[in-house]
C-alpha positions, 0 to 999 in steps of 0.5 A: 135604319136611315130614317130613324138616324135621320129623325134623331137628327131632326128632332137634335135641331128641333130641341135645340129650337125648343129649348137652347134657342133664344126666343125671338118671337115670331122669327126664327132664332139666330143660329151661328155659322160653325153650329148651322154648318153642323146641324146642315152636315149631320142632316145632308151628309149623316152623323158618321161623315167626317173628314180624315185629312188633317186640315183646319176648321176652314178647309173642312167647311170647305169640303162640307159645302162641296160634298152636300153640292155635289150630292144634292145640287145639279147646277153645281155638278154642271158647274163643276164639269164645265170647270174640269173641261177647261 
């Protein structure tokens, strides 16, 4: 089951390069933040995750690049650990 909602999320970016994206030749298309942030949330963290808090668009990026650090990043779990310490 996790593979095949993973590859629905692949081949979700890989239409978008296909056929939504300007063609930039040998170069891979401009991508705005908000739509990268996205595409980078429902492929690391999965479709179904999403935020409960009522906070603004910000502060959800916010806890999207800190929930795929924490889940993919050991630096950042170093970083963090040390930080609590203090």
């Amino acid at each position: 089951m996790f593979k095949k909602k993973h590859l629905n999320r692949q081949k979700e970016f890989t239409y978008w390069l296909q056929y939504e994206a300007e063609d930039c030749g040998i170069l891979q298309p401009p991508l705005n933040a908000q739509k990268a942030l996205n595409f980078l949330k429902d492929y690391l963290l999965g479709e179904d995750w999403y935020v409960v808090n009522p906070v603004n668009t910000e502060q959800c990026n916010t806890q999207i690049v800190y929930e795929i650090l924490e889940k993919y990043s050991s630096e950042f779990n170093r970083e963090m650990k040390r930080w609590r310490k203090k």
